[in-house]
Each structure stands twice: as structure tokens, then as C-alpha cells.
N, C-alpha and C positions, 0 to 999 in steps of 0.2 A: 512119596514120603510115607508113606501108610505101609506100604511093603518095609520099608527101612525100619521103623518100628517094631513092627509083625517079625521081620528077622531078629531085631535087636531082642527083643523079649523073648524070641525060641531060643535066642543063645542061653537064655537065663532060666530056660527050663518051666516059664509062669504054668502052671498045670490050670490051675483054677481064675478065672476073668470076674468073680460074683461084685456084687454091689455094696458088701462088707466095707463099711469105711477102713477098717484096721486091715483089710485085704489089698485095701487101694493105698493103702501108707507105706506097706511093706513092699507094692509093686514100685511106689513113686521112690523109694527111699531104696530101692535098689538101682535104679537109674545115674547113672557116673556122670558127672561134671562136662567129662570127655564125652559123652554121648550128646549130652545135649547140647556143648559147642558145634558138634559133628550136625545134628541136626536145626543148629540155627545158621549152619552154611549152607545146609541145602536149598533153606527156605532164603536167603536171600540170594541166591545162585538164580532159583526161581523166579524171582521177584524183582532180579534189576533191572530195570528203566521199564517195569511195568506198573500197572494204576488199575484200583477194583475200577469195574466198570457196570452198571445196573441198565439193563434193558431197558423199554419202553411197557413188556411185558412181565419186569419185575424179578428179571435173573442176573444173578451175578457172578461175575469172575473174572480174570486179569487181562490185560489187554495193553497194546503198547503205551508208552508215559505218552506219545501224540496223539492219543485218542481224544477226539472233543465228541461235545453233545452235539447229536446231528447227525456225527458219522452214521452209514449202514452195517448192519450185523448181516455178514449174507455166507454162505456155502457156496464154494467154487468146488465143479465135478470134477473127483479125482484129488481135491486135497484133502490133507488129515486133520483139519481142524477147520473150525467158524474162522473166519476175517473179518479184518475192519477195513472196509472203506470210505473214502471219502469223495463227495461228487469236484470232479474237475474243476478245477479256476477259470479254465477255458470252456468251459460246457458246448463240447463237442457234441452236435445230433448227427448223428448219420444214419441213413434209410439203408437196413436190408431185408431185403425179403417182405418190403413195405411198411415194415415198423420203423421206428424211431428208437437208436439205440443213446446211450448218455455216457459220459465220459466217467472213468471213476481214476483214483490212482489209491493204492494199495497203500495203507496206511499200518498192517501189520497183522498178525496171528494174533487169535487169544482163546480165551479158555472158556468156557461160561459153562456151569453147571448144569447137566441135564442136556445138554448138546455136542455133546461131544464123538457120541457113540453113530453118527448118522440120523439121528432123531430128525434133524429139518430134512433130510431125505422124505424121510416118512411124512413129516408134515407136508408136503409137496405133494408128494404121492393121493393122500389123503383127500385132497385139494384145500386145506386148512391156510397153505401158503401156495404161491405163485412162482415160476420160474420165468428167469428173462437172461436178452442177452444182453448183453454191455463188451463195452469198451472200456478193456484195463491198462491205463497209461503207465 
């Protein structure tokens, strides 16, 4: 959305971004009807069947409408965003490699601020967080 913006306003030539209120009246008041229809469909294009959702450690950002509290925020290797999971109904344990694995079933993609870019990599790496394996139902 911030790109869509960022283009919309180089259409418009805004040379100067200052903190002038009469700079910021003349930028809002150049802004069309039609643009901000355009950009209240992007944001709800974004947003359906999703729900803010707030960490345990106090981040937030969108995630499926079937997110409940409880769910796991976790990084699966090789995808492009954070997931939510949720532990199985059936709580499958199964032993590999002498661990105890737990059943989860994928409960959907979502967004959360500040994780998005491979950060819980780094966390992990770090040893800040913990990797495991699981079973994805």
C-alpha cells in the first residue's frame, strides 16, 4: 500500500514532504475521491477474512479470521511468511530420531510486524528461539 501511495504522489509531482501544516492541506487536498476509493479497495482486498492478531511478545499484524488465542506463531523453512498453527485435536506424538514430535494443522499465513523479513531465522540462529520438528496435518 505504501508503494501505491509513493506512486500516486510522484504522479502528482509533491517535490517537498515538510511538516508545514498548509503543505500537508495542500498535499491532502490534492488527493481525488477516486484515489482513495482505489486505496480503500486495496486495503480491504488485504484484509478479508483476516483479524489483527497480537503476539504473546506484544507484535502485531493480520492473520487468518480462524486465528484463536493459543494458536502457534512459528516459521516453516522455505516459506515466505510467519504461520499460524494450531495443535491437533487428535494430538498425535510420534518418535523420530527419539524425540517426540506433536501434531499441528495449519491454520493459515499472516503478517506480523517486524517478522516478516526472515527475523525468527535470525532469532533461531541466535539461539533467542528454538527449532523443532512437527507434524503438519
Amino acid at each position: 500500500m505504501y508503494e501505491f501511495w509513493q506512486h500516486e504522489l510522484n504522479k502528482k509531482e509533491v517535490k517537498s514532504r515538510r511538516e508545514d501544516p498548509e503543505e500537508n492541506k495542500e498535499l491532502i487536498d490534492s488527493i481525488r475521491l477516486q484515489d482513495l476509493v482505489r486505496y480503500g479497495d486495496f486495503v480491504s482486498m488485504a484484509t478479508f477474512r483476516r483479524r489483527l492478531i497480537v503476539t504473546e511478545q506484544g507484535g502485531i499484524g493480520f492473520g487468518p479470521a480462524e486465528a484463536e488465542v493459543g494458536d502457534q506463531l512459528c516459521c516453516l523453512y522455505g516459506g515466505k511468511s510467519p504461520y499460524i498453527l494450531r495443535k491437533s485435536s487428535q494430538t498425535k506424538i510420534r518418535t523420530f530420531f527419539k524425540k517426540s514430535l506433536r501434531s499441528y494443522r495449519l491454520v493459515g499465513d499472516a503478517f506480523i510486524d517486524g517478522l516478516m523479513d526472515g527475523e525468527i531465522i535470525d532469532l533461531v540462529s541466535k539461539g533467542h528461539l528454538e527449532s523443532e520438528y512437527i507434524i503438519l496435518e
